[in-house]
Structure formats: structure tokens, C-alpha cells
MARBA-3410 file (N, C-alpha, C, O; in Angstrom, 1 decimal):
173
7.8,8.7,-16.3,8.5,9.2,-15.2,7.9,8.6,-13.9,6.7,8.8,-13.6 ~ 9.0,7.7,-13.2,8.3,6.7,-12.5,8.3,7.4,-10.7,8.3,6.7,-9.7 ~ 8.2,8.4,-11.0,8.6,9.1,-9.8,7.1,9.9,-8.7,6.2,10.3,-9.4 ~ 6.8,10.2,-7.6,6.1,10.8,-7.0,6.0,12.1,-7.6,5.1,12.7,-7.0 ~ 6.5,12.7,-8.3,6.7,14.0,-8.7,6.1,13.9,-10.0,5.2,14.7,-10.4
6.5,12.9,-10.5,5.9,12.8,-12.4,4.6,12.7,-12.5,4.0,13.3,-13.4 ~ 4.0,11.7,-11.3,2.4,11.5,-11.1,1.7,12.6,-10.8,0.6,12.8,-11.4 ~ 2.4,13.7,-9.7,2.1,14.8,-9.4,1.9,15.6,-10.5,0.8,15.9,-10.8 ~ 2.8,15.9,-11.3,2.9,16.9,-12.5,2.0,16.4,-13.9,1.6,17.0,-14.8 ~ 1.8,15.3,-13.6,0.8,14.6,-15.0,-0.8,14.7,-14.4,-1.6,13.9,-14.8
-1.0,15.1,-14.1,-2.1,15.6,-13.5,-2.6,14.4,-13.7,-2.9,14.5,-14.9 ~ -2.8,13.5,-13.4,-4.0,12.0,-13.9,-4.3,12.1,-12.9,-5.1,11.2,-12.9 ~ -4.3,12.8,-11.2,-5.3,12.4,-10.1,-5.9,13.6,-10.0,-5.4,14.5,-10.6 ~ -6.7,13.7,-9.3,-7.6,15.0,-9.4,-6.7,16.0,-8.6,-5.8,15.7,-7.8 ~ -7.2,17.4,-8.9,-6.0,18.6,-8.6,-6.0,18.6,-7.1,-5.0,19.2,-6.6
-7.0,18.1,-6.1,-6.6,18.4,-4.7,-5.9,16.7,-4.1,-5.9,16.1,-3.0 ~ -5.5,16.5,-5.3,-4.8,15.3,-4.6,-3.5,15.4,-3.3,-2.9,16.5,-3.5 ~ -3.2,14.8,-2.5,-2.3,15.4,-1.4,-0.9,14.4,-1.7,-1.1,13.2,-2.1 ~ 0.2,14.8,-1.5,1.1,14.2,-2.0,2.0,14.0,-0.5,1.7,14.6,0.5 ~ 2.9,13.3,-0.5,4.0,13.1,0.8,5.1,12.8,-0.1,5.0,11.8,-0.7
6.1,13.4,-0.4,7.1,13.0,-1.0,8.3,13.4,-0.6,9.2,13.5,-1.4 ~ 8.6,13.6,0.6,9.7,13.6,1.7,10.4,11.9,1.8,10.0,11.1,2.6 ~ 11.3,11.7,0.9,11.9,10.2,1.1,12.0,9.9,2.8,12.0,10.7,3.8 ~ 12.1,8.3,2.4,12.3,8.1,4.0,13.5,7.7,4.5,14.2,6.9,3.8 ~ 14.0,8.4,5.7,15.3,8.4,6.1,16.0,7.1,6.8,15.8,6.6,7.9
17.3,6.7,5.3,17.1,5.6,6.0,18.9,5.4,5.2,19.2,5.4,4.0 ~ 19.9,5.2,6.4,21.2,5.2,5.8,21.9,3.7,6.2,21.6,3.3,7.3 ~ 22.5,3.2,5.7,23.1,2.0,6.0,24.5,2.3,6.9,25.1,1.5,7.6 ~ 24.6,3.2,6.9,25.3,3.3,8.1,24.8,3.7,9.8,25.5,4.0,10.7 ~ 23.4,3.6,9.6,23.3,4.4,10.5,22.9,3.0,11.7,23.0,1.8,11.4
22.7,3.6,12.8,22.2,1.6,13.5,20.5,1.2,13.7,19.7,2.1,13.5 ~ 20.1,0.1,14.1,19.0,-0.4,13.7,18.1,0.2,14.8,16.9,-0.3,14.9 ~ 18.6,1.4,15.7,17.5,2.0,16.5,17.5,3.1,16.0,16.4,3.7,16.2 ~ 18.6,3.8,15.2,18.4,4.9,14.4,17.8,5.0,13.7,17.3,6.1,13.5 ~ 17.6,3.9,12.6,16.9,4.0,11.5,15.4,3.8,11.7,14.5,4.5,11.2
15.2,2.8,12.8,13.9,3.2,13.5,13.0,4.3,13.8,11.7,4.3,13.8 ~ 13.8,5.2,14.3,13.8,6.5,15.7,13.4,7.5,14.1,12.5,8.3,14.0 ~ 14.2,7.2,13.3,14.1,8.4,12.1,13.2,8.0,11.1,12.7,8.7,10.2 ~ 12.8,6.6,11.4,11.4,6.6,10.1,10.3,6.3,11.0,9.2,6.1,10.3 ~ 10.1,6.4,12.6,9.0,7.1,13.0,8.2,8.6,12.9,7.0,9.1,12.7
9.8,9.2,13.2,9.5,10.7,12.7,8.9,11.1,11.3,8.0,11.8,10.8 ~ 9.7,10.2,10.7,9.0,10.1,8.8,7.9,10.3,9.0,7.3,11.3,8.6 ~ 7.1,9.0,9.9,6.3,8.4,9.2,5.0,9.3,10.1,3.9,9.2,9.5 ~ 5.0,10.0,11.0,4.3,10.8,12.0,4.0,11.9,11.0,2.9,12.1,10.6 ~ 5.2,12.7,10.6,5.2,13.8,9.6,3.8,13.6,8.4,2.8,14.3,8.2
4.2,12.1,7.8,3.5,11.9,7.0,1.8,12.2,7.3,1.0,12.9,6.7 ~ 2.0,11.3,8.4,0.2,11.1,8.7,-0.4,12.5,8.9,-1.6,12.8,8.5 ~ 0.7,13.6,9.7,0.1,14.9,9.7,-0.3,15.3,7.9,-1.5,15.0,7.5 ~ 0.4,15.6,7.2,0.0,15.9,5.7,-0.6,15.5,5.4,-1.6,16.2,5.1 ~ -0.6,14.1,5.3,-1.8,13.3,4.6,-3.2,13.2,5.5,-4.0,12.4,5.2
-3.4,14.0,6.5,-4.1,14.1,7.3,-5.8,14.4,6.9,-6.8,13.9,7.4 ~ -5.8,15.3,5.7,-6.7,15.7,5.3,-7.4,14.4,4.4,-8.6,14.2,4.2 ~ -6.6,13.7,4.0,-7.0,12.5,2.9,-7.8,11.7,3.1,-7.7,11.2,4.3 ~ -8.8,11.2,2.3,-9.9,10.3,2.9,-9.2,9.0,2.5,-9.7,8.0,3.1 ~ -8.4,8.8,1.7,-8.1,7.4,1.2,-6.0,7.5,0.6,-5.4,8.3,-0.1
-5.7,6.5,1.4,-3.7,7.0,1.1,-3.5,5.8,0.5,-3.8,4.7,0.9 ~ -2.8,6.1,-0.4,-2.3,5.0,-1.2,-0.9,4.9,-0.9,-0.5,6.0,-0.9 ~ 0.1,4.0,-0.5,0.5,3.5,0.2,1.9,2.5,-1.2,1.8,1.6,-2.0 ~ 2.8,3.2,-0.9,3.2,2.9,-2.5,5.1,2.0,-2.1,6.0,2.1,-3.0 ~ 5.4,1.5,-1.2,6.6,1.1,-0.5,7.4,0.2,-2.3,6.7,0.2,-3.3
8.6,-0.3,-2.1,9.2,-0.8,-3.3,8.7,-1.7,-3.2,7.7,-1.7,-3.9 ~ 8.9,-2.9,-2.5,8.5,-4.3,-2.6,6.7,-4.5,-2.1,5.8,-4.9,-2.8 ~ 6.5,-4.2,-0.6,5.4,-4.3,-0.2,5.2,-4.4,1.6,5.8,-3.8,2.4 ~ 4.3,-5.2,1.7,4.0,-5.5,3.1,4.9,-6.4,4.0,5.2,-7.5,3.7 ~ 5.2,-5.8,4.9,6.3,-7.2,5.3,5.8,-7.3,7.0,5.8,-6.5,7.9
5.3,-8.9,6.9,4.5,-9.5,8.6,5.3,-10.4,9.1,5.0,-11.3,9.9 ~ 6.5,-10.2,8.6,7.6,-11.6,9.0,8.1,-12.2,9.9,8.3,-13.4,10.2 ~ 8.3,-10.3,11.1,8.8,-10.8,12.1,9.9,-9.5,11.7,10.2,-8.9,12.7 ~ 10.7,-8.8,10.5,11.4,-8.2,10.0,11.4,-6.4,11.1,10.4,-5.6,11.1 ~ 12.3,-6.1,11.8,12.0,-5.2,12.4,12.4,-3.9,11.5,13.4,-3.8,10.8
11.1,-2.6,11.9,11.8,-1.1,10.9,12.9,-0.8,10.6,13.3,-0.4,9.6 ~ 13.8,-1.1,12.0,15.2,-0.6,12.2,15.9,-1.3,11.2,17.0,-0.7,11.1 ~ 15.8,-2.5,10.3,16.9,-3.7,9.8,17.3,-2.9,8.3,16.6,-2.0,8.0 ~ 18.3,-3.3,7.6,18.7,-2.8,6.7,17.6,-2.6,5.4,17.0,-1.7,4.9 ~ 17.6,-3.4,5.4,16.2,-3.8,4.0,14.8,-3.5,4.3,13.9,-3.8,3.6
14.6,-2.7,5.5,13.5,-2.3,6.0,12.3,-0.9,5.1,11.1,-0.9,4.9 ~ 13.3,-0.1,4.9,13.1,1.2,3.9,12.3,0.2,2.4,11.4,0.8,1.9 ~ 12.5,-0.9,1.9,11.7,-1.0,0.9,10.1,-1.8,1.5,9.4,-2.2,0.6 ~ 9.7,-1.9,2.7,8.5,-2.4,3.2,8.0,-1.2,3.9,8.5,-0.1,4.3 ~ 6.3,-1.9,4.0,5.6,-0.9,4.8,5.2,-2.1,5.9,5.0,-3.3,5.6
5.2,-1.8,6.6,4.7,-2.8,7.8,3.0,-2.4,8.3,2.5,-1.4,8.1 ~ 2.5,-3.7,9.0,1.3,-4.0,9.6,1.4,-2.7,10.2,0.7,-1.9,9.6 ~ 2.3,-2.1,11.5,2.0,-1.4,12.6,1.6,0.1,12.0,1.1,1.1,12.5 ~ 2.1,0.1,10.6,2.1,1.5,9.9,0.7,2.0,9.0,0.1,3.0,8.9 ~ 0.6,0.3,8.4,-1.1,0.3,7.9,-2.1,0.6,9.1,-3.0,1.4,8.8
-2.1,0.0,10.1,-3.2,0.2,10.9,-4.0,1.4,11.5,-5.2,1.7,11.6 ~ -2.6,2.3,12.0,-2.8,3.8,12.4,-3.8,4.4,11.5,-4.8,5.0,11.8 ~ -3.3,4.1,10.0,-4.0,5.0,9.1,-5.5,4.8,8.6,-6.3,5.6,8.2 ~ -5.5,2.9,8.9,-7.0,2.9,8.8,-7.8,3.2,10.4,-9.0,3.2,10.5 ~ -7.3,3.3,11.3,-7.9,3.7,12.6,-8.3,4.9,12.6,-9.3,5.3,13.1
-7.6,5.6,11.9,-8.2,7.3,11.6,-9.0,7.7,10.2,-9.0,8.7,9.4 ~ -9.7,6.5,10.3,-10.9,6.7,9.3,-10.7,6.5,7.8,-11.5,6.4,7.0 ~ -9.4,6.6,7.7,-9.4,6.5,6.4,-8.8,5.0,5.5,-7.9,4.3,6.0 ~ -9.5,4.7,4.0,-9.0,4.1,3.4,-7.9,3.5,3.0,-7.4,4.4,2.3 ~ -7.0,2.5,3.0,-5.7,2.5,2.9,-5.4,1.3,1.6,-5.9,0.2,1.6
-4.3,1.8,0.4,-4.2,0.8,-0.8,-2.7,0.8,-0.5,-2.0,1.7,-0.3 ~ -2.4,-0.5,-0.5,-1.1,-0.5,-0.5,-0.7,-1.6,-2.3,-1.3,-2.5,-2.9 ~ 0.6,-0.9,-2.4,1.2,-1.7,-3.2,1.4,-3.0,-2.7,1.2,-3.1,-1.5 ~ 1.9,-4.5,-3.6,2.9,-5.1,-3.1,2.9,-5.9,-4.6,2.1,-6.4,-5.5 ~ 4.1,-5.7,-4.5,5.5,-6.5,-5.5,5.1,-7.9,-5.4,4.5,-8.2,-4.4
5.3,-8.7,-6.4,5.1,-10.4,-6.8,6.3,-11.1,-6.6,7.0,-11.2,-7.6 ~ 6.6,-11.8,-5.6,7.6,-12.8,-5.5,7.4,-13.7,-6.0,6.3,-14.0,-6.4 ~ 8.8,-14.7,-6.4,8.8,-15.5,-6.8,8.8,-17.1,-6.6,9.7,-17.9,-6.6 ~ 7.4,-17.3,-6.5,6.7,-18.1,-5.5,5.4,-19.1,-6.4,4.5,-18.4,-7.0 ~ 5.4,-19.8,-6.3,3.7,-20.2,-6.8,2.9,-19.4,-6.3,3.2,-18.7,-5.3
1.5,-19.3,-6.9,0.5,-18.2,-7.0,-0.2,-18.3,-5.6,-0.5,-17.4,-4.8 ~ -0.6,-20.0,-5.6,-1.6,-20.0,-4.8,-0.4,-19.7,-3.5,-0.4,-18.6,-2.9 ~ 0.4,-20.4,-3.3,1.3,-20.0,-1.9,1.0,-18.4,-1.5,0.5,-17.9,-0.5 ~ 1.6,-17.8,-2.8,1.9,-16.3,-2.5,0.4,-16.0,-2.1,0.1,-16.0,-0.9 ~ -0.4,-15.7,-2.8,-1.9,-15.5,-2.6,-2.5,-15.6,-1.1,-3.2,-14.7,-0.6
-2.0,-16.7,-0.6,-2.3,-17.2,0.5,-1.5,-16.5,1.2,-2.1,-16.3,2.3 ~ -0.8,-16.3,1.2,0.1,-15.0,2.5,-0.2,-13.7,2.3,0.1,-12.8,3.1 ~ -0.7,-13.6,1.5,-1.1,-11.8,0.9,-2.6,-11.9,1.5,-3.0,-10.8,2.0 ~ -3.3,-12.7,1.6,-4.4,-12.9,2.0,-4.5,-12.7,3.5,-5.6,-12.7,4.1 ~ -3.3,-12.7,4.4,-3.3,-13.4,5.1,-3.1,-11.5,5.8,-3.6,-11.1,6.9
-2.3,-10.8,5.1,-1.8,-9.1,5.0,-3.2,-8.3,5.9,-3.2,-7.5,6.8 ~ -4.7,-9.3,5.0,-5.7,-8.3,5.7,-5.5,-8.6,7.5,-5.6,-7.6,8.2 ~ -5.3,-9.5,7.8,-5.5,-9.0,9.3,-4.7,-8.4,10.1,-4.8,-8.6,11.3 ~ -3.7,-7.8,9.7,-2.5,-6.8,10.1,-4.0,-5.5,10.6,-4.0,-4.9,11.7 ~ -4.9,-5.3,9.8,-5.9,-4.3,10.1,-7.5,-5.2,11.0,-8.6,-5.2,10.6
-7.0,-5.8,12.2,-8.0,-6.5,12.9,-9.3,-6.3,12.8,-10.1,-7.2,13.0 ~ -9.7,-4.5,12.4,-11.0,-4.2,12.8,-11.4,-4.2,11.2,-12.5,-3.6,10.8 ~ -10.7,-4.7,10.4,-11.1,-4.3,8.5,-11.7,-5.4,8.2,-11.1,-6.5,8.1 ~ -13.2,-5.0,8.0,-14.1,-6.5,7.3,-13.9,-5.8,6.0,-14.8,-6.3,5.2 ~ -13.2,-5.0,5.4,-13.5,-5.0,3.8,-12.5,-5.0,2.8,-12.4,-4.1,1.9
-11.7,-6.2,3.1,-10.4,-6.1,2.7,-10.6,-7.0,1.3,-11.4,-7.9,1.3 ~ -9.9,-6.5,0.1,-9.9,-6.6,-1.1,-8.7,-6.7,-1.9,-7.8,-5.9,-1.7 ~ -8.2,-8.0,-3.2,-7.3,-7.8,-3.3,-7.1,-7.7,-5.1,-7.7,-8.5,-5.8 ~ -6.2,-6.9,-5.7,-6.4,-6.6,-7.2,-5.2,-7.2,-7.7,-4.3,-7.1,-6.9 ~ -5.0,-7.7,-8.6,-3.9,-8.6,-9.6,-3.9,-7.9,-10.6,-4.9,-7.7,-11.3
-2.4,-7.2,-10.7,-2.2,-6.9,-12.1,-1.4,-8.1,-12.6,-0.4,-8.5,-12.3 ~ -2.7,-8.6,-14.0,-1.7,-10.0,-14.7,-0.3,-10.1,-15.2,0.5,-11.0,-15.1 ~ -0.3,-9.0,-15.7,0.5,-8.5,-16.8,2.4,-8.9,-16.1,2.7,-8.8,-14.9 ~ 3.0,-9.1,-16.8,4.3,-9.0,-16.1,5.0,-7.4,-16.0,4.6,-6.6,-16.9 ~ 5.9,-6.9,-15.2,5.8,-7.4,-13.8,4.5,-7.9,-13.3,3.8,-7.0,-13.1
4.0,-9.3,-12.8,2.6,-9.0,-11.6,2.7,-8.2,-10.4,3.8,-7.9,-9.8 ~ 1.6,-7.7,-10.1,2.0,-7.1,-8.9,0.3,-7.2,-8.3,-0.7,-7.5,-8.9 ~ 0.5,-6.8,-6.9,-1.1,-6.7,-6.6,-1.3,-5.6,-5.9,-0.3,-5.0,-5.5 ~ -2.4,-5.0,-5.6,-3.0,-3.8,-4.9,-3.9,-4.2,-3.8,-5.1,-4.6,-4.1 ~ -3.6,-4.1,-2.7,-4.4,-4.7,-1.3,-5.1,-3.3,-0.8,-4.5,-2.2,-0.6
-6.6,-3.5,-0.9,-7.5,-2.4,-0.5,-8.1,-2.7,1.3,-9.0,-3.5,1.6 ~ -7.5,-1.9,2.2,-8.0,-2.2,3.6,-9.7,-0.9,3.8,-9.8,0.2,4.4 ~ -10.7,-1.6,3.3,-11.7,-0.3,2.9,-12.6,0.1,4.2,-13.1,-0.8,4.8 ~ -12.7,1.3,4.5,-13.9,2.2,5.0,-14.9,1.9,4.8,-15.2,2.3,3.6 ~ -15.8,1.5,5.4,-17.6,1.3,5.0,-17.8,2.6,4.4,-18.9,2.7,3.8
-17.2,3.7,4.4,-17.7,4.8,3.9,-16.9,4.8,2.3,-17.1,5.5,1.3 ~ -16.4,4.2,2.5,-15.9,4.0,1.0,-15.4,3.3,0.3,-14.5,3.5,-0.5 ~ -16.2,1.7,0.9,-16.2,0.9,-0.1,-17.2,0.4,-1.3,-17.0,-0.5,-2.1 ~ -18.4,1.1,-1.1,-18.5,0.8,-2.2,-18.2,1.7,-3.9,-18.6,1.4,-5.0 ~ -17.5,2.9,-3.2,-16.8,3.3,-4.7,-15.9,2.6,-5.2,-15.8,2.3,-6.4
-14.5,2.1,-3.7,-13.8,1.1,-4.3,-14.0,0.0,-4.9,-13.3,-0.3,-5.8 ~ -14.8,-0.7,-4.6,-15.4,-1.9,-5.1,-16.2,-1.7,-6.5,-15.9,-2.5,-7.4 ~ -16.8,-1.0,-6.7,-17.2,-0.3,-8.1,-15.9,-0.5,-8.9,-15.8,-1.3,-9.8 ~ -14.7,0.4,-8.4,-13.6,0.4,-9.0,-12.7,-1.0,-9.6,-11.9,-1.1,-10.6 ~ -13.0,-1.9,-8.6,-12.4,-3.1,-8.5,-13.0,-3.8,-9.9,-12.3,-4.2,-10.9
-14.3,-4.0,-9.6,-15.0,-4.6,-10.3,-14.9,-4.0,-11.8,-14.9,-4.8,-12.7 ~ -14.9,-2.5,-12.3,-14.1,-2.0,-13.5,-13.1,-2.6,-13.7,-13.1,-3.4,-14.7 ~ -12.1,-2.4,-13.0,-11.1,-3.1,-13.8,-10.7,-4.8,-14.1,-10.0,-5.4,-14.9 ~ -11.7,-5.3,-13.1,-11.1,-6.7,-13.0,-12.9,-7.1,-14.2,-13.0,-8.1,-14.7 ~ -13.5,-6.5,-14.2,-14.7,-7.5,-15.4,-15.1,-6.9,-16.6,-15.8,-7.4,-17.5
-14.2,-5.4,-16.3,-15.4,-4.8,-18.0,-13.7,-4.8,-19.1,-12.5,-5.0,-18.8 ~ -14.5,-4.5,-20.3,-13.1,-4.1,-21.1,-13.0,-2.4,-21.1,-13.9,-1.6,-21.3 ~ -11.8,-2.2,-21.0,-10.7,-2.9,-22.1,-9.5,-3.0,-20.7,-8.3,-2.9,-20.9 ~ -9.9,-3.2,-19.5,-9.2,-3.3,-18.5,-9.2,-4.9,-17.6,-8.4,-5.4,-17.0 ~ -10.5,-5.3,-18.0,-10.2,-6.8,-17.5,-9.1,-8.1,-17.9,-8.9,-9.2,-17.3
-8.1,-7.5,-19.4,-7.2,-8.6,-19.5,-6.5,-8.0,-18.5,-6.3,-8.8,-17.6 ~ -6.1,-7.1,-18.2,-4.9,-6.7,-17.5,-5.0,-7.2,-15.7,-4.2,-7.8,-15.0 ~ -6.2,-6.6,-15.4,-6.4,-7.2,-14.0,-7.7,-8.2,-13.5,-8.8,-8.2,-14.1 ~ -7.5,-9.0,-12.6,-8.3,-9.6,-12.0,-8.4,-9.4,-10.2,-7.5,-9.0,-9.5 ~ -9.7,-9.8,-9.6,-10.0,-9.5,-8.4,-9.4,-11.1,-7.8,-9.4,-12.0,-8.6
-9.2,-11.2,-6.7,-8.7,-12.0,-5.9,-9.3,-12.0,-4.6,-9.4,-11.2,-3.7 ~ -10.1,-13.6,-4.6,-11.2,-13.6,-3.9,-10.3,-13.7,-2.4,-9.6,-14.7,-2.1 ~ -10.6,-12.6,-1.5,-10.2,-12.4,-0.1,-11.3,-13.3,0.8,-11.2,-13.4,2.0
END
């Protein structure tokens, strides 16, 4: 169950995990200051909830988008943008975002994903995780000196010991 709700209900994160699962409001008919104006409000709401969280995982369809692509545009609802990661590492806390694997050579793509950590100007601890496996996908860690080195602990599980190192590898940022 690939859903915010199934993760919730499968207990695999610890029980005071904090959830946001108010979809984001976003209609194709509506116009490109609307849909704007209504996934600020989203996204405000959010940060209140998730307020208590020391670390937000950050889970959009495709991923990060630095293109130039504005909130309000149609195709906007499947990206999380720079101006939305930043807020949340400014207030102390940890931020993992998903992003989806285009269909690109490695090193190109790598090289632009690389490029995601400085959307967070003041983040010296940016980290990046490769799931090999098809679909690829990767996990961009923008880390808290207060907690990086649990994540990095984590990183380094999965990307060198078994039975988790075929699956992922670290990606030298």
C-alpha cells in the first residue's frame, strides 16, 4: 500500500512519528496564481504540524525542481522546490527529500542532483543515497550538525554493510 496512510498504519516508523497527509491543492483548472496562493497555504499548514519534527522527509512524485519552473504551473504539484526545502532546514530541522531518476546518463544526472544541495546555502552536510535497483531513485539528505551523524551512520548501513549494500550506494556530494 503505496500510500501515506499504509506507512502510517504499518507501523515500520516509530509510534510518535508525525504525519501530513492533507494532499496538495492543486486543480488544472484553476490559474497559475491560484494554484500558487493554495499550495502556500498547503504548505504553511504543513510546517505548522510537522512543527514538532526534528527530521521531515519530504516525499513529492518526481522530486526537486531548480529549473526556473514556477509553483503556480501545471506540472508543479509533482515537485518540491528549493524555496520550500530551505524554510524547513532554517528551522532546525533535517530535511530528506525523494527524487525520481530521469532518463539521462548517470554522471549528467548526478551532476545536477549534486548541484540540489545548494538550494540550502547554509547546508555543509549534504548527502546523497542511490537506490540501484530499478526503478533508480535517490534520497537527498540536507543534514543538521545535530543530526548528522546518526544519518550518516544510516547512510553508511545501507550503502556498505549487507544485506543492504547491493541495493544502495552513497554518492559522493
Amino acid at each position: 500500500n503505496r500510500t501515506i496512510e499504509g506507512v502510517r498504519t504499518s507501523q515500520i516508523l516509530p509510534e510518535d512519528t508525525i504525519f501530513y497527509e492533507e494532499c496538495l491543492p492543486h486543480r488544472k483548472e484553476d490559474s497559475t496564481d491560484t494554484r500558487k496562493e493554495l499550495r502556500g497555504g498547503w504548505f504553511e499548514k504543513s510546517l505548522e504540524r510537522l512543527d514538532p519534527a526534528n527530521v521531515l522527509y519530504l516525499d513529492p512524485d518526481t522530486g526537486v525542481r531548480l529549473d526556473g519552473t514556477k509553483m503556480g504551473y501545471q506540472d508543479a504539484n509533482k515537485y518540491v522546490f528549493g524555496e520550500e526545502i530551505k524554510p524547513c532546514y532554517d528551522q532546525g530541522k533535517s530535511v530528506i527529500v525523494y527524487q525520481h531518476n530521469v532518463r539521462r546518463l548517470r554522471e549528467d544526472y548526478e551532476s545536477g542532483i549534486k548541484e540540489i544541495g545548494q538550494c540550502v546555502d547554509s547546508c555543509s552536510n549534504f548527502r546523497i543515497l542511490r537506490f540501484k535497483r530499478n526503478p533508480v531513485r535517490y534520497y537527498l539528505f540536507f543534514m543538521q550538525e545535530k543530526h548528522s551523524h546518526l544519518i550518516k551512520e544510516a547512510i553508511q548501513c545501507l550503502s556498505q554493510r549487507p544485506p543492504y549494500n547491493f541495493l544502495f550506494e552513497s554518492v559522493d556530494g
